[in-house]
C-alpha positions in Angstrom: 12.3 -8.8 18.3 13.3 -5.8 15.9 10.2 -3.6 14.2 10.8 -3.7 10.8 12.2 -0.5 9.3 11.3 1.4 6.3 14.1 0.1 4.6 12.8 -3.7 5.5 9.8 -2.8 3.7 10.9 -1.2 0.8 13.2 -3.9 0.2 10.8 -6.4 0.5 8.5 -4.8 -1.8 11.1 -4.4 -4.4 11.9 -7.7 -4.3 8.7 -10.0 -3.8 5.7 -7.1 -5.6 8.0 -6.2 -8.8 10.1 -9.5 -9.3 10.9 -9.7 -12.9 11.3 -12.3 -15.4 9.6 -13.1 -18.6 6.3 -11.9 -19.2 3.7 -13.4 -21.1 1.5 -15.3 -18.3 -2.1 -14.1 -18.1 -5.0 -14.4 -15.1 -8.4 -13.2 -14.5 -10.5 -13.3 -11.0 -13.9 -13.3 -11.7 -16.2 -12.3 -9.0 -20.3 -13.1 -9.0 -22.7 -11.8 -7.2 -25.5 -14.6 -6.6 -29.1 -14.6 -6.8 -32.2 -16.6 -5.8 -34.7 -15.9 -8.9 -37.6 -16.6 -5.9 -37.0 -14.7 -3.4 -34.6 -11.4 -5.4 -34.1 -9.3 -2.7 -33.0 -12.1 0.1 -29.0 -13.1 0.2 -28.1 -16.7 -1.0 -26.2 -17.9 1.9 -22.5 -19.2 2.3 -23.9 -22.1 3.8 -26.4 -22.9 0.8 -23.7 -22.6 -1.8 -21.7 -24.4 -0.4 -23.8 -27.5 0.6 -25.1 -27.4 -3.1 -21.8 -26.8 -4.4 -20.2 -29.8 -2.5 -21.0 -32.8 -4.6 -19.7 -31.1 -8.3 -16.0 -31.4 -6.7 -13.5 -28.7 -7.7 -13.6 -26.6 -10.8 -12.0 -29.3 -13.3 -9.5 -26.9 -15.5 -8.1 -26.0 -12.0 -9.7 -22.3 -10.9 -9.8 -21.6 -7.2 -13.2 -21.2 -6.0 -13.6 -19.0 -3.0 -16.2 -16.5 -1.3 -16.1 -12.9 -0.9 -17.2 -11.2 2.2 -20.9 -10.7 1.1 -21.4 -13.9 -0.3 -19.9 -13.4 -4.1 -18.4 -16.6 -5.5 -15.1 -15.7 -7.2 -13.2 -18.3 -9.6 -9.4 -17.3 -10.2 -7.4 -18.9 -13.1 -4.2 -20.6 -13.4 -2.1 -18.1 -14.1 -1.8 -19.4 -18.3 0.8 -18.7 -21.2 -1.9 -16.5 -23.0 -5.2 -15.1 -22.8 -7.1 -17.8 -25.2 -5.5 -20.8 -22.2 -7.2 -18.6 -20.0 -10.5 -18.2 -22.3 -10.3 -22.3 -22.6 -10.0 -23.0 -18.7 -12.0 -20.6 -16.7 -14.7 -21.3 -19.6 -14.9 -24.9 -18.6 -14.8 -24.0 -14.4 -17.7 -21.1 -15.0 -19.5 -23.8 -17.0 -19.3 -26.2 -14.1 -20.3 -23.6 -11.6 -23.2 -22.0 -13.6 -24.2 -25.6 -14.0 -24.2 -26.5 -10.3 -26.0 -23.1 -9.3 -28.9 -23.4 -12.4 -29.7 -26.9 -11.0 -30.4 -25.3 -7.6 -33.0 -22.4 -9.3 -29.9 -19.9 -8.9 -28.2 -17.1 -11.2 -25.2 -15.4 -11.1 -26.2 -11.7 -11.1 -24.4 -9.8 -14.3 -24.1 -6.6 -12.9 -20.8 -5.5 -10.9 -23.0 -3.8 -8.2 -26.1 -5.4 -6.2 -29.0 -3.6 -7.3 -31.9 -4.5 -5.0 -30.2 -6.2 -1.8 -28.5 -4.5 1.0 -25.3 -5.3 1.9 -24.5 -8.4 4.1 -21.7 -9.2 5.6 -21.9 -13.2 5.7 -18.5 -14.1 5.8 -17.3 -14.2 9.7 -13.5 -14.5 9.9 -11.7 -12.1 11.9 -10.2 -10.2 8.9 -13.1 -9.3 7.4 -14.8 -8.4 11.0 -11.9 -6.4 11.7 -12.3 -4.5 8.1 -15.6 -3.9 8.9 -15.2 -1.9 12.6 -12.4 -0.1 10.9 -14.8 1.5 8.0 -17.4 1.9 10.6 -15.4 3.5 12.9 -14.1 6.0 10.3 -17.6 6.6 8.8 -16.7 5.3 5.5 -20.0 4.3 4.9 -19.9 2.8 1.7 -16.9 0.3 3.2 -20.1 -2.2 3.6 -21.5 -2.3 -0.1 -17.8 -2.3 -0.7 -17.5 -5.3 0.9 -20.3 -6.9 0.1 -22.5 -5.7 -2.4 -19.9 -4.9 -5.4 -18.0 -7.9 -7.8 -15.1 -6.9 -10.3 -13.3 -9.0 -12.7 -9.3 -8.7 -12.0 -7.1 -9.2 -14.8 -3.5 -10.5 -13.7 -0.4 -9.6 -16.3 3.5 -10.3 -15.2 5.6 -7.4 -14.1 8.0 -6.9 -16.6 11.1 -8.7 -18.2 13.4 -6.1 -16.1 13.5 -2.6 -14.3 12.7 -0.6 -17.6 10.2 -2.9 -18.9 8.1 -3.0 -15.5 8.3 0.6 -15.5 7.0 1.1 -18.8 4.3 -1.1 -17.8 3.1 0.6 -14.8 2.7 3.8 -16.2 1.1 2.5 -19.4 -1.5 0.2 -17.1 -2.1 3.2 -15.1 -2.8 5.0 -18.6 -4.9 2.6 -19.8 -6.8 2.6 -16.5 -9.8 5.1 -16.9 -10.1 3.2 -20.5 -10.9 -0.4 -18.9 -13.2 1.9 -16.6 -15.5 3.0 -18.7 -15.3 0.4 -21.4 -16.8 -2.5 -19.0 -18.7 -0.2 -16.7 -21.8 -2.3 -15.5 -23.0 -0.9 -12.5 -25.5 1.6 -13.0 -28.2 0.9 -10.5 -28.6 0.4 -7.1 -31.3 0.2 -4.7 -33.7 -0.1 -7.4 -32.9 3.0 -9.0 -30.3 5.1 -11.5 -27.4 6.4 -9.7 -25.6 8.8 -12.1 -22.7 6.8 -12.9 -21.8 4.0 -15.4 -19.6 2.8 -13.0 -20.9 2.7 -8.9 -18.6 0.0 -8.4 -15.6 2.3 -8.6 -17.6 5.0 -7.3 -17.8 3.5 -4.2 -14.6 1.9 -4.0 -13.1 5.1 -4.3 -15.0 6.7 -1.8 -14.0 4.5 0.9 -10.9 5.4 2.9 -8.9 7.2 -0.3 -5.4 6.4 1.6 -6.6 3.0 0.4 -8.3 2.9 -2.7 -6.7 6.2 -4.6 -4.4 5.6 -8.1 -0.7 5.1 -6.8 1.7 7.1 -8.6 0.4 11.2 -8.7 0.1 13.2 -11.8 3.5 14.6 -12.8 5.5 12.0 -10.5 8.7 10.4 -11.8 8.8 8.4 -8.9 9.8 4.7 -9.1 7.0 2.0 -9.3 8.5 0.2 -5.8 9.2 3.5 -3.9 5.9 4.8 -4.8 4.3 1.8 -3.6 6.2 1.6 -0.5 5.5 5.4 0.1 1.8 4.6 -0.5 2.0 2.0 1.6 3.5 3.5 4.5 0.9 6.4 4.6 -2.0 4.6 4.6 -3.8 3.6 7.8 -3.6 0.3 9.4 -6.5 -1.6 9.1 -6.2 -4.1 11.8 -3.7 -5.7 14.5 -3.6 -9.3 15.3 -2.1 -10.4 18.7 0.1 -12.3 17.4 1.8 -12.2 13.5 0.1 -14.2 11.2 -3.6 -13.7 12.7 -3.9 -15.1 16.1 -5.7 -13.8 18.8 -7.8 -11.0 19.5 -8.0 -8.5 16.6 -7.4 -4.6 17.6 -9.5 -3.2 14.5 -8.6 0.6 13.4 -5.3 1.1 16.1 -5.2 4.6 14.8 -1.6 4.5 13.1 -0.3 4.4 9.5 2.2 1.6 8.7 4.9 4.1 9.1 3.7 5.3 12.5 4.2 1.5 13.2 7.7 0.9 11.4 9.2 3.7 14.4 7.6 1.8 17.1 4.4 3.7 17.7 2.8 0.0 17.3 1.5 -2.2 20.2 4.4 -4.2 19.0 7.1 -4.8 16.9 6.1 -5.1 13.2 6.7 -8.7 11.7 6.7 -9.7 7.9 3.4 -11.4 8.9 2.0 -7.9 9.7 3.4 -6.0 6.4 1.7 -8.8 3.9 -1.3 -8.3 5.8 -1.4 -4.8 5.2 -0.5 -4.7 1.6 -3.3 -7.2 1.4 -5.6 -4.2 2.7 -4.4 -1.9 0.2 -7.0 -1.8 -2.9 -5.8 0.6 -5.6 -6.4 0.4 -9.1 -2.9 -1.3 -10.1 -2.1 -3.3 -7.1 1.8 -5.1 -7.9 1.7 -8.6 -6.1 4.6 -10.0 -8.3 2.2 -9.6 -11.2 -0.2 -6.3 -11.9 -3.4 -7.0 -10.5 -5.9 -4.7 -12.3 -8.7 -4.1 -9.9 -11.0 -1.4 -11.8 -12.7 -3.0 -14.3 -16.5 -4.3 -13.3 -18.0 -7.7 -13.9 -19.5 -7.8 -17.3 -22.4 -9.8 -18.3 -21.2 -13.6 -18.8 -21.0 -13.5 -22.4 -18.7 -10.5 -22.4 -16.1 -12.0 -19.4 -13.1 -12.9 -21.6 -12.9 -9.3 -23.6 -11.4 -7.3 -20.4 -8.7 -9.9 -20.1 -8.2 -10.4 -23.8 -8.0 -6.5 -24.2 -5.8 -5.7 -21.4 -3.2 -8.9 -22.5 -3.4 -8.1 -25.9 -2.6 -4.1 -25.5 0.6 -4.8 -22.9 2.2 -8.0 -24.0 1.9 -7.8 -27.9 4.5 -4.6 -29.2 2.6 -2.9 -31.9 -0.6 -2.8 -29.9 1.1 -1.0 -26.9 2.5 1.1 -29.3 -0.7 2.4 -30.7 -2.4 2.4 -27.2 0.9 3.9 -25.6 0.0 6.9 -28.1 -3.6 7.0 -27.4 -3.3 6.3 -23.5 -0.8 9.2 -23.5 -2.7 11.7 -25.2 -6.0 10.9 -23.3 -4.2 11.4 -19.6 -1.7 14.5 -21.0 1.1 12.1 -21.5 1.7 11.2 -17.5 -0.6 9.5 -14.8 -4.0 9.8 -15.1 -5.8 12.9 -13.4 -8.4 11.7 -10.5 -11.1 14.1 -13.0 -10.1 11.4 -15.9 -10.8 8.4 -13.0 -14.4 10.3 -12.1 -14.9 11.1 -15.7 -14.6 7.1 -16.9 -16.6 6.1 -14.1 -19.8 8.6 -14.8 -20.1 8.7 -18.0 -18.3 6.0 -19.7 -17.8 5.8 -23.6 -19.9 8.6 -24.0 -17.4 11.2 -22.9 -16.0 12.1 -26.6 -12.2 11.9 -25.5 -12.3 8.8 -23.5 -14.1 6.9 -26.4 -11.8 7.8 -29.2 -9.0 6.7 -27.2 -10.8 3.1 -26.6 -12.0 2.9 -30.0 -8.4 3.1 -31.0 -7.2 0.7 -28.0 -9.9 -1.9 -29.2 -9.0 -2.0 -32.9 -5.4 -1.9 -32.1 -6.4 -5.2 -29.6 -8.3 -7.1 -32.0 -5.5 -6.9 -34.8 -3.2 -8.1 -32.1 -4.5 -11.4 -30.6 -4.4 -13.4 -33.9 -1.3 -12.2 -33.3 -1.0 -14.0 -30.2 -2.9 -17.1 -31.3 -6.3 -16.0 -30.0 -8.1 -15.5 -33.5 -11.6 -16.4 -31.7 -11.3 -14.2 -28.7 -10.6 -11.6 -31.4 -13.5 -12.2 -32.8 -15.2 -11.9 -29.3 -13.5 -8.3 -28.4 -14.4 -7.5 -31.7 -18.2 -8.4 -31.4 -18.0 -6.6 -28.1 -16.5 -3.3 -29.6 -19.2 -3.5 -32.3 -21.9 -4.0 -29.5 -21.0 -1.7 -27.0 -17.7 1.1 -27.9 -17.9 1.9 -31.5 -21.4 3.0 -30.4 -20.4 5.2 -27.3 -22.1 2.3 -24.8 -20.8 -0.3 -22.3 -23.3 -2.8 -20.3 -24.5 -0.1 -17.6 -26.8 1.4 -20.2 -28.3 -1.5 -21.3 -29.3 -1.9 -18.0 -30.4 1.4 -17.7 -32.7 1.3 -20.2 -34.4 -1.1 -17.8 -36.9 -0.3 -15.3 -35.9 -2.1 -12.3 -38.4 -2.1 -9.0 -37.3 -0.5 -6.4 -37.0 -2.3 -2.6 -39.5 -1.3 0.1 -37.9 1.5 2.1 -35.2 2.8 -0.5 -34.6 6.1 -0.3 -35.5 8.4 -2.6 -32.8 10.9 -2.8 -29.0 10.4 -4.3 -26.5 8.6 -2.0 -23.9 11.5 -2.7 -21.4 10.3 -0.2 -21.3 7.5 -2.8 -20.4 9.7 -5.4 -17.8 11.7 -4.0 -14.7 9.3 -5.1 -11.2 10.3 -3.1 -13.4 11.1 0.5 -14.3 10.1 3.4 -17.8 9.2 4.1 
């Protein structure tokens, strides 16, 4: 067997992660942290949830219901023909799981960041076991809570109709990134206690294994969207090697190599297809292109608020005179190319009230909730709307809501700041 060669991979990413056609399909991952109101700082097991879970049958509007490695639920959508088909049918399938969890005595937690329980890893297959020996062999200490102690909510938007319109997107998504950051930042607290920053979520993320987790495309770069990927992919590290392609076998956690060490041989073997969807799999950047843009930075929100991330970003990219007027404002925030890892930290410490980053959302939201009536989505305007009103127009987003409330801290927290949380782009 050949090892694939750089050229495999950057023709593979061209051709499956940016394939084009007509845009206009929408999808959200929501993931939930869970909580047992009795007992707050235990974990709700896998096993529990899924015993309770059993007898409601599958999400009826078709979501896929799956764990995370800590013991979040997540529901993912259809992929829909606009954002109020997605509003409609994840609506109904977080109805039926809220449903099934309040009969039990359980909540979903509406925070994007654990803030009393340690992390857990629950979920014992060999990719996740393998992910955790690589962070804790690197030292990336924060890979855990990563893991297992943080939920996001993933928007999912097509690529593009061609080559110049999935360019355009990718550098206007990547734009509009620090924006979604600070807007829906919701994770303010953890181990009982104020951590600095709106968002910890990304905080943390970002801090763990930066070959990883950093922005794609660098400021100033005129690089193309699928060379930039495959260069980013290529240096990063490999995670994990299965003994065979596609998973079986014994798992060689942290072989020490970057995919491109392993495209010219420097593997334990040749490197299949199997092995290079694996890795992209490992890869967690911001804008992750799958075939669709996968926006990975914005936090769970509290219920109420979960269609207004997906309505916004939809709205702002597929509907032309929104993306015009947040094209401008996007632009101006980030100096007109990719966004600056200080304009990254900036979203996720201080949120809407940094003065530049809220002028430009103020403008993305208005522009947003002129454009879904537009798009046939008159209530979920009215939603982003009541969100803006609630939250941007006033400088806020949900972290300081919840920082206006004392929460207890766990027996045996520590007492000083968790700085190697803080330090985004490092290594533990």
């Amino acid at each position: 067997m050949m090892n694939m060669t750089a050229e495999d991979v950057h023709e593979y990413i061209n051709g499956i992660c940016f394939k084009t056609g007509p845009p206009g399909k929408v999808g959200v991952e929501t993931e939930w942290l869970v909580t047992d109101p009795a007992r707050p700082t235990a974990p709700v097991t896998i096993e529990r949830l899924a015993e309770l879970l059993e007898p409601y049958g599958p999400p009826p509007a078709g979501s896929r219901f799956t764990f995370e490695p800590g013991g979040q639920v997540e529901l993912s959508s259809p992929a829909l023909p606009g954002p109020g088909r997605v509003h409609q049918a994840l609506g109904a399938d977080l109805d039926h799981l809220g449903k099934a969890l309040a009969n039990a005595g359980l909540h979903l937690v509406e925070t994007a960041l654990d803030p009393l329980r340690p992390p857990t890893l629950q979920l014992r297959v060999p990719r996740y076991g393998a992910m955790e020996r690589f962070f804790t062999r690197r030292r990336h200490v924060s890979g855990r809570t990563m893991m297992c102690s943080t939920a996001s909510l993933q928007v999912c938007l097509d690529i593009g109709d061609d080559v110049t319109d999935t360019r355009e997107r990718w550098e206007f998504l990547h734009r509009l990134g620090p924006v979604l950051v600070a807007a829906f930042a919701n994770s303010g607290l953890w181990r009982g206690r104020p951590t600095g920053w709106k968002s910890t979520r990304w905080a943390i993320w970002a801090a763990t294994d930066s070959s990883r987790t950093r922005p794609v495309p660098e400021p100033g770069s005129r690089v193309d969207p699928a060379t930039a990927w495959t260069e980013y992919a290529l240096a990063a590290q490999v995670m994990a090697i299965p003994e065979t392609p596609g998973g079986g076998g014994t798992w060689t956690a942290d072989p020490g190599i970057t995919l491109n060490d392993w495209v010219h041989g420097r593997g334990p073997r040749p490197l299949a297809l199997a092995d290079l969807e694996f890795h992209l799999s490992t890869l967690f950047p911001p804008i992750r292109p799958r075939g669709w843009w996968e926006l990975r930075m914005i936090d769970t929100v509290p219920l109420r608020w979960w269609p207004v991330p997906m309505a916004f970003a939809a709205a702002l990219t597929e509907d032309p005179r929104a993306r015009a007027t947040a094209e401008e404002a996007t632009a101006r925030l980030s100096g007109g190319g990719a966004p600056a890892p200080t304009l990254w930290l900036r979203s996720a410490r201080s949120g809407p009230s940094d003065p530049e980053i809220v002028a430009c959302a103020r403008t993305c939201f208005d522009a947003a909730i002129e454009a879904l009536p537009r798009m046939g989505s008159s209530e979920l305007a009215t939603l982003v709307d009541a969100y803006a009103e609630r939250y941007v127009r006033r400088g806020l987003c949900p972290a300081d809501a919840t920082l206006q409330v004392p929460a207890a801290r766990p027996a045996g927290s520590p007492t000083g700041a968790d700085a190697h949380l803080a330090r985004p782009g490092g290594s533990s």
